[in-house]
C-alpha positions in Angstrom: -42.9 9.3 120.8 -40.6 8.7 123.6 -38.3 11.8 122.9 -41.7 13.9 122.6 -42.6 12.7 126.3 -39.5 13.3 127.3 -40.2 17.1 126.0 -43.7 17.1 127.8 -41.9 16.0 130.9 -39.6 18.7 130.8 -42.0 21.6 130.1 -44.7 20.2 132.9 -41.8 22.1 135.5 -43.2 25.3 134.1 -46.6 24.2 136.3 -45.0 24.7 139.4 -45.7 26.8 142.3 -42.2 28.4 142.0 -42.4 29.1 138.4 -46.0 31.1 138.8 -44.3 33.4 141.7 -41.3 34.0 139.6 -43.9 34.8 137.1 -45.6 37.7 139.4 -42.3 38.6 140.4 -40.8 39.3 137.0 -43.9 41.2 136.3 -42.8 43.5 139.2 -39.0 43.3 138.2 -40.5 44.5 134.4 -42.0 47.4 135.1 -39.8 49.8 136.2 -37.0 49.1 133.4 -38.9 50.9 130.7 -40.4 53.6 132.7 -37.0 55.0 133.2 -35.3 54.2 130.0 -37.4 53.3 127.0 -40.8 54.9 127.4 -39.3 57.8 129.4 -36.9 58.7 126.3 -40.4 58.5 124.0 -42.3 60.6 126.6 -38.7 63.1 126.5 -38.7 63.4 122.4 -42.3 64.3 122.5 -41.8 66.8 124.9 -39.1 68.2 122.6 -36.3 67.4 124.3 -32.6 66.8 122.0 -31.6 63.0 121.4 -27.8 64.0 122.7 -29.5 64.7 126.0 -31.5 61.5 125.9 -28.6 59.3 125.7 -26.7 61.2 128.1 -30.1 60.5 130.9 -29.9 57.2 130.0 -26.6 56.5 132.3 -29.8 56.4 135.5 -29.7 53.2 134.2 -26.1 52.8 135.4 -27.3 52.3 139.2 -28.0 48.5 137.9 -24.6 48.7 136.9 -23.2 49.3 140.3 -25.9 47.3 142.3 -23.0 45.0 143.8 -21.8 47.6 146.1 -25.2 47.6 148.1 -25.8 43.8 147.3 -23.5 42.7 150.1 -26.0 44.6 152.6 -29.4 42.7 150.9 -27.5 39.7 150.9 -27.3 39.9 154.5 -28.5 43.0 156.4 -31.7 42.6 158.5 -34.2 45.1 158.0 -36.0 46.5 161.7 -39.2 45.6 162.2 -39.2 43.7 158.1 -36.9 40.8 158.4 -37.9 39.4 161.5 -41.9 39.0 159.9 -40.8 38.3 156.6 -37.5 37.2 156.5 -34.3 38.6 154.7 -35.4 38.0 150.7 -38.9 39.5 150.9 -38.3 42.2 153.4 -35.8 43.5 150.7 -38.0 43.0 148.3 -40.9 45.0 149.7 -38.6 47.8 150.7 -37.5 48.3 147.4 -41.0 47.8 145.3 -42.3 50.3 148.0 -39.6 52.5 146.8 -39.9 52.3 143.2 -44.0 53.0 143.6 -42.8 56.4 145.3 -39.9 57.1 142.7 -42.7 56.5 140.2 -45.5 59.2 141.6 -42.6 61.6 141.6 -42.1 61.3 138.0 -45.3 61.6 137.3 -45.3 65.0 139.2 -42.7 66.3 136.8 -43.0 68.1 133.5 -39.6 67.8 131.9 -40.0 71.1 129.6 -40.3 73.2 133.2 -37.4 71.6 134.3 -35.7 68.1 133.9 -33.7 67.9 137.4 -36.6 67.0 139.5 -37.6 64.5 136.7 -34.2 62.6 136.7 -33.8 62.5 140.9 -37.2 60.7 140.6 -36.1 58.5 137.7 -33.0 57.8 139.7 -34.6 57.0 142.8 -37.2 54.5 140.8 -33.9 52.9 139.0 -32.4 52.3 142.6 -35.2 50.9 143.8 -35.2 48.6 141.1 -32.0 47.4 141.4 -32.2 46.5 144.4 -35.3 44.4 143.8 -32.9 42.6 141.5 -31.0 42.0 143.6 -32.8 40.6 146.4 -35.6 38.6 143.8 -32.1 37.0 141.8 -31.3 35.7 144.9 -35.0 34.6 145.8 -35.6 33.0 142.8 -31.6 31.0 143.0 -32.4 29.4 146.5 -36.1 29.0 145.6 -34.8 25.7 143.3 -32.9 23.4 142.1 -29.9 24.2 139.6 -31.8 21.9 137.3 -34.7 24.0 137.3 -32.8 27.3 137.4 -33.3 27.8 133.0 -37.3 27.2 133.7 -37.3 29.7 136.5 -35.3 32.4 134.3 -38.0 31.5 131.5 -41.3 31.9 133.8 -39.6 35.3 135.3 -38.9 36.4 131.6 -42.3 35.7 130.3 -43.9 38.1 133.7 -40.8 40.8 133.2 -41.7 41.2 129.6 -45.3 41.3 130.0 -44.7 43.8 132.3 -42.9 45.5 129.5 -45.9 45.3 127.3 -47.7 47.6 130.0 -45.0 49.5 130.6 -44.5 49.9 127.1 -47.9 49.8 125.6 -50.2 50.3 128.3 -48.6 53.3 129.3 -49.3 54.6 125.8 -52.6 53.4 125.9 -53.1 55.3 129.1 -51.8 58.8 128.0 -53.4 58.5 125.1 -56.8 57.7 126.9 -56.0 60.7 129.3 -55.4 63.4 126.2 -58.5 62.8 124.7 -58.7 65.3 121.9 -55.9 67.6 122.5 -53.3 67.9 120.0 -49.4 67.8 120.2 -47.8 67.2 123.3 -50.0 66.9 127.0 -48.1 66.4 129.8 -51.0 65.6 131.9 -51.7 62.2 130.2 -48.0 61.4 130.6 -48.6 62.2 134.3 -51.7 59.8 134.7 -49.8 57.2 132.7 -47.0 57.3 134.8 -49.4 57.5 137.9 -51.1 54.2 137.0 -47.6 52.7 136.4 -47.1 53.3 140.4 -50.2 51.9 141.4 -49.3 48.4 139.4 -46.8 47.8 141.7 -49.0 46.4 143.7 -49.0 42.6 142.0 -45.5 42.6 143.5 -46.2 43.8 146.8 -49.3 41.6 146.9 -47.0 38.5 146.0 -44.5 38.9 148.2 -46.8 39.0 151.3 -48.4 35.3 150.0 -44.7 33.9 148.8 -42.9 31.5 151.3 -39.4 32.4 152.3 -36.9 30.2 151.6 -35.5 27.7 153.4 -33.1 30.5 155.4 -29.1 29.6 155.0 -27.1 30.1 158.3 -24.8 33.0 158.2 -21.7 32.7 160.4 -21.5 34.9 163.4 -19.2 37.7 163.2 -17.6 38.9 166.6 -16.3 42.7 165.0 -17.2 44.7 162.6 -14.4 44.2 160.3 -15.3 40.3 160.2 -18.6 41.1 159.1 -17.7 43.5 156.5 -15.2 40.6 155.5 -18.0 38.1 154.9 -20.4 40.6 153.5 -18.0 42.8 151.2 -14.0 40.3 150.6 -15.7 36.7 150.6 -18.6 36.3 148.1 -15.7 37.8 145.6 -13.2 35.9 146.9 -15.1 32.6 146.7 -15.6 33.2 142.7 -12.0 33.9 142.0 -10.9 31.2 144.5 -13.1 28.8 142.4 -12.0 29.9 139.2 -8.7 31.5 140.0 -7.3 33.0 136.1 -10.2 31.6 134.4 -12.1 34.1 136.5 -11.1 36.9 134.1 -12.6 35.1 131.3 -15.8 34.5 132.4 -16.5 38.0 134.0 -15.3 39.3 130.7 -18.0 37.3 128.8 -20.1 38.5 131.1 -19.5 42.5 130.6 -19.9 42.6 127.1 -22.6 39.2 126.2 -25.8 42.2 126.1 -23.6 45.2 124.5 -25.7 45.2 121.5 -29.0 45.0 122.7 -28.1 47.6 125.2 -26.6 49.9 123.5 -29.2 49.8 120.3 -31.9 50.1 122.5 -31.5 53.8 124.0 -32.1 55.1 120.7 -34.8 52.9 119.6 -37.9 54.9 120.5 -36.5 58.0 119.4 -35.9 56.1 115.8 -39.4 55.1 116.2 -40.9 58.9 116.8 -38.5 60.7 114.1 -39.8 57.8 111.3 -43.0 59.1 111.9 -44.2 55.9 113.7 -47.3 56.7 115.5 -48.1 55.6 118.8 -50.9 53.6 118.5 -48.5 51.8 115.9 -45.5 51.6 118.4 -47.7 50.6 121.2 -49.2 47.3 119.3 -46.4 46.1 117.3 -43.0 47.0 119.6 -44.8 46.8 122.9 -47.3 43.8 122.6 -46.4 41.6 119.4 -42.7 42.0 120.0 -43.0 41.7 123.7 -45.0 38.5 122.9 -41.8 36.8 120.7 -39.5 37.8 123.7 -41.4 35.5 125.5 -41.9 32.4 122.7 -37.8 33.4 122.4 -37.4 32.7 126.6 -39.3 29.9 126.5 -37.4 28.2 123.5 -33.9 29.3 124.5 -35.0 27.8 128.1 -35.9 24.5 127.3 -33.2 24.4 124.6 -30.8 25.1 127.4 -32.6 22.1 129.7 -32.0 19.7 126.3 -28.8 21.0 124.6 -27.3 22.8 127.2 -26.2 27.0 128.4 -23.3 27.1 126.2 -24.8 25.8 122.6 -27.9 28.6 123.2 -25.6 31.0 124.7 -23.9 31.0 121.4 -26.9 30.9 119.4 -28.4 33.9 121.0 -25.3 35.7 120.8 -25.4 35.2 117.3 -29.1 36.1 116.5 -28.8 39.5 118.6 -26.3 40.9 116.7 -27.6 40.6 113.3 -30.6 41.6 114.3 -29.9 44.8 114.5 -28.9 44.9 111.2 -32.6 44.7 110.3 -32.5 47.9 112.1 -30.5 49.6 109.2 -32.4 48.2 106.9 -35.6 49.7 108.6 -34.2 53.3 108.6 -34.0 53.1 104.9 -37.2 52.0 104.3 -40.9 54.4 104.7 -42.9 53.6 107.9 -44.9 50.6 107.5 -46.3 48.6 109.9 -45.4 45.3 108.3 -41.6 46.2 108.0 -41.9 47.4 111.6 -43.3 44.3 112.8 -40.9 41.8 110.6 -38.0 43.8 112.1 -39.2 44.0 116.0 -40.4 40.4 115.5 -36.6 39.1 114.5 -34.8 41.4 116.9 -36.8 40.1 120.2 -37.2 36.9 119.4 -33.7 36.3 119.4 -33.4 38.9 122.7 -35.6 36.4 124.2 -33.0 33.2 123.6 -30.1 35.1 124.2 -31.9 36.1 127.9 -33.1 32.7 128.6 -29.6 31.2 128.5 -27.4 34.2 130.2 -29.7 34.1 132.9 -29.4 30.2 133.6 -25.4 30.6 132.9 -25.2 33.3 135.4 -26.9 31.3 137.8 -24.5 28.3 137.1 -21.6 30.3 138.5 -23.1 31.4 141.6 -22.6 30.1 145.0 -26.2 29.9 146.7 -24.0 31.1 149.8 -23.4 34.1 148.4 -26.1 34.4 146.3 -27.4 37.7 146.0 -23.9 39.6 146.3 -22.5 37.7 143.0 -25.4 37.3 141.0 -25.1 40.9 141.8 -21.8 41.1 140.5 -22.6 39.3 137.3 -25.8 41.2 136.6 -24.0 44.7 137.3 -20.9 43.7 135.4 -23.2 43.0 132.5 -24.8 46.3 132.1 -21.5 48.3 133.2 -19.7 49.3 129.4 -22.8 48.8 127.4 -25.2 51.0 129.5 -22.2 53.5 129.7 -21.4 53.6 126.1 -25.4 53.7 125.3 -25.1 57.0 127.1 -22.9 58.3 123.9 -25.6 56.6 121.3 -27.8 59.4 120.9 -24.2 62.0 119.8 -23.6 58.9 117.6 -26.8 59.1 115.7 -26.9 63.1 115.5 -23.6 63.2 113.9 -24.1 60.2 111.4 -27.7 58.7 111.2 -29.8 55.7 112.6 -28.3 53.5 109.9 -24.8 53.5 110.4 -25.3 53.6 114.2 -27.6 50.2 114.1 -25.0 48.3 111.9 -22.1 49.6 114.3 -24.2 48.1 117.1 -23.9 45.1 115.2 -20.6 44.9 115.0 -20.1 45.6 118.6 -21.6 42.0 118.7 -18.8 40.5 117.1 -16.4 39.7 119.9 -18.7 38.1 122.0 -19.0 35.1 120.1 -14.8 34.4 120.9 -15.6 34.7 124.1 -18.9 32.7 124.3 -16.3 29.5 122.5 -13.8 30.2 124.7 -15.7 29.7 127.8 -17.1 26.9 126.6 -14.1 25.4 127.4 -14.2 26.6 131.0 -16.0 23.5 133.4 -18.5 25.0 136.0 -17.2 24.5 139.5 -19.2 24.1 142.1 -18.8 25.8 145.6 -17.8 23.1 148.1 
């Protein structure tokens, strides 16, 4: 009895204020990911466009990757006429959710059989948007709480970033589906409504950040030149991790660039596995984009309050474990005839253990980050993260034309392999705090 009040007691910090905005938030942080890189690359193999070519637009996804060079200007740039009503988190985040609803509307101006340049500048402008509302909502959400309640937060903006997947995934083949009525084949009209009702969602974010409180706003040192502030902004939030962690250092951001390779780099090609095994889309959008979706979020809620009970490094090991052979299930998939029960088994496995291996990087990043420096390195971390796996996801789709979905999922697998070394050695590696 006791140790199941002790559990009750540690879920009721999922009833917070904070955790119910992070939950809107994530829904906004959600929504763009897919619409330029998983249900684009469906939307791009309907229109009859070459899997080599899909991988190779999936590197848009690499301005995430390199979000740390503009995070030391959200971290501490005011914005005219923004900042000064809203304050520095949400007048970044505005700005940016403003720009991923426009980067959104272009795309859904586009028809990527006429041409495919204007469709990726609009992709890459909703993908920059997006990254830099990662940036400014990581650091929103780190000096919102407590360290202590840093694995629920990660869990509450999990459970609203993967429903926004669900819509992003599902609804937005709901909606094109809807909008092509009867015709046959490919319509690029209900990919345009689709993608036009995607951009007009955005509003649960903008809406939230209006009614969210700022946070309690951290003091900045005055700079007297130019070169001091580009010093504090650009030289010190990286100085202050290596300072902390001096040779370790290498260790830890290693662990960091690789923890997500197999999810990443298995994912690119998932939707065009789904269309060439003859999956259709009412069965893609129920059981990959809702029921999966769904045990991403039982998986973030376990592997969160597994990480509150056991601790980061236990689950962080446990999730790196379950994510690789996952995709295994993958291979096993590709041999099999399209069924919706084998689909659902697979997708069931895979994201439930995407969801604990999420719930615990997310509170381990945050443990190394100094709240003074907040956005810049959780920046870092977060870019470092997606760097080699999103550029060798670019390569996936070359992969599977020359050898086959099966031996590309098992490779993925495999890729897997070293993380778990590093996850036990940095165990081994105390957290140190920024004095």
């Amino acid at each position: 009895m006791t140790s199941f009040r002790a559990w009750l007691c540690t879920l009721k910090v999922y009833t917070q204020p904070a955790s119910w905005r992070m939950l809107a938030l994530g829904f906004s942080a959600g929504l763009p990911l897919l619409l330029v890189l998983g249900t684009l690359s469906f939307w791009l193999r309907e229109a009859g466009i070459d899997r080599t070519t899909i991988g190779y637009l999936s590197w848009v996804g690499l301005a995430y990757a390199f979000k740390w060079v503009w995070a030391p200007l959200v971290d501490r740039l005011p914005l005219p006429g923004l900042t000064r009503r809203l304050g520095r988190r949400r007048s970044w985040l505005l700005l940016s959710q403003l720009l991923i609803a426009a980067g959104l509307l272009g795309m859904a101006s586009q028809n990527p059989q006429l041409a495919l340049t204007p469709m990726v500048w609009s992709a890459l402008v909703v993908a920059f948007g997006s990254a830099t509302q990662d940036i400014a909502l990581d650091a929103y959400r780190i000096e919102s709480a407590s360290m202590q309640e840093q694995a629920a937060l990660a869990a509450t903006y999990q459970t609203g970033y993967r429903l926004a997947m669900i819509w992003a995934g599902a609804g937005v083949l709901w909606v094109a589906t809807l909008a092509q009525g009867e015709q046959l084949g490919y319509a690029v009209r209900a990919w345009q409504v689709a993608y036009s009702v995607m951009a007009a969602c955005m509003v649960v974010g903008i809406v939230t950040v209006l009614l969210s409180p700022e946070p309690q706003p951290r003091p900045l040192p005055p700079s007297r030149s130019v070169q001091e502030w580009l010093h504090s902004a650009l030289v010190a939030p990286f100085a202050d991790f290596i300072a902390r962690y001096r040779w370790q250092a290498a260790l830890v951001l290693g662990l960091i660039a690789v923890y997500r390779i197999s999810d990443v780099v298995m994912g690119i090609m998932a939707n065009p596995f789904y269309v060439d095994m003859g999956y259709t889309k009412a069965q893609v959008a129920a059981v990959t984009k809702i029921y999966g979706v769904l045990m991403t979020l039982l998986g973030a809620f376990v592997g969160g309050a597994m990480a509150m009970r056991w601790g980061v490094m236990r689950v962080l090991m446990l999730g790196a474990l379950l994510s690789a052979s996952s995709n295994l299930l993958f291979a096993w998939l590709a041999a099999q005839a399209p069924t919706t029960v084998g689909l659902t088994l697979v997708v069931s496995a895979d994201n439930l253990a995407g969801g604990i291996a999420s719930a615990a990087f997310i509170a381990y990043l945050s443990s190394l980050t100094n709240v003074q420096y907040s956005a810049t390195q959780y920046a870092l971390f977060s870019s470092m993260m997606l760097l080699a796996p999103k550029w060798l996801a670019g390569f996936s789709g070359q992969f599977v034309d020359a050898y086959g979905y099966s031996p590309f999922f098992i490779s993925t697998a495999a890729l897997g392999l070293p993380v778990l070394v590093l996850v036990a050695l940095a165990a081994r590696v105390p957290t140190v705090p920024a004095e």
